[in-house]
N, C-alpha and C positions, 0 to 999 in steps of 0.2 A: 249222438251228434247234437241232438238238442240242447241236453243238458252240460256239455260242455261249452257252449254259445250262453248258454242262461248262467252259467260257475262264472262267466266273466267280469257281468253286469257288477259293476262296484257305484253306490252312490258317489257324485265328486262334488267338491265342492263350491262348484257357482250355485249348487242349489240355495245355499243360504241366500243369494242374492234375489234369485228368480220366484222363489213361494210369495215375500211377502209384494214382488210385483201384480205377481198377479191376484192376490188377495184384492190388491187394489182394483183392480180389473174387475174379479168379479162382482164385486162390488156397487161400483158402476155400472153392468149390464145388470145387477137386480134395481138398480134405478132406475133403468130405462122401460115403458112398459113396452113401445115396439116387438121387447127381444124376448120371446117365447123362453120357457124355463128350458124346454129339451136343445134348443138352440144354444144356451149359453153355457152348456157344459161342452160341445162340439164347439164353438170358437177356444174354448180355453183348452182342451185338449188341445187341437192343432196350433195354439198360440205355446204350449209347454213342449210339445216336440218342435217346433222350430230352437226357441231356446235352446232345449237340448242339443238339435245339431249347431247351432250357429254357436255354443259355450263347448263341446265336447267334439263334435267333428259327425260326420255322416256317419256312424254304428251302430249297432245294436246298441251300446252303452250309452249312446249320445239321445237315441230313442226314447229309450227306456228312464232315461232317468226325466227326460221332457213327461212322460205317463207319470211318474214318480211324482214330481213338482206339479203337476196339477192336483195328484191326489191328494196330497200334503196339503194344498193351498184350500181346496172345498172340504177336507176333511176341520182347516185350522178355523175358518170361517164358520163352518156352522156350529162346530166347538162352541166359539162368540157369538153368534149371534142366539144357540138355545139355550147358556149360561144366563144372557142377559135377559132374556122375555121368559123367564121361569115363573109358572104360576103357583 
């Protein structure tokens, strides 16, 4: 059952849109020092499944792809930012 509900999951396309928002995002929360490092991966997770549902619709697909886009977005950030502070 499971793996039939997980054979669904198709990336869609408003991700292009959503990564480099929230790139920006987090961005900004590692500006801020208020916002604790374990804190601002928890805002941007539940800010990448909202996306997901509000760009795909309440599913699993809609979920999943929100987990997705945040992955993609801290994955693409820190890509930049240890390319650039290379010693």
């Amino acid at each position: 059952m499971l793996d039939s509900i997980l054979a669904d999951i198709t990336i869609h396309k408003a991700l292009v849109l959503v990564v480099p928002a929230m790139m920006i995002l987090e961005y900004a929360l590692n500006q801020t020092p208020q916002c604790p490092g374990w804190l601002r991966i928890w805002i941007l997770l539940g800010i990448g499944i909202i996306a997901g549902i509000f760009g795909i619709g309440f599913t699993v697909n809609g979920i999943a792809n929100g987990i997705i886009a945040t992955g993609i977005s801290m994955a693409a950030l820190q890509l930049i930012k240890q390319t650039l502070n290379r010693y």
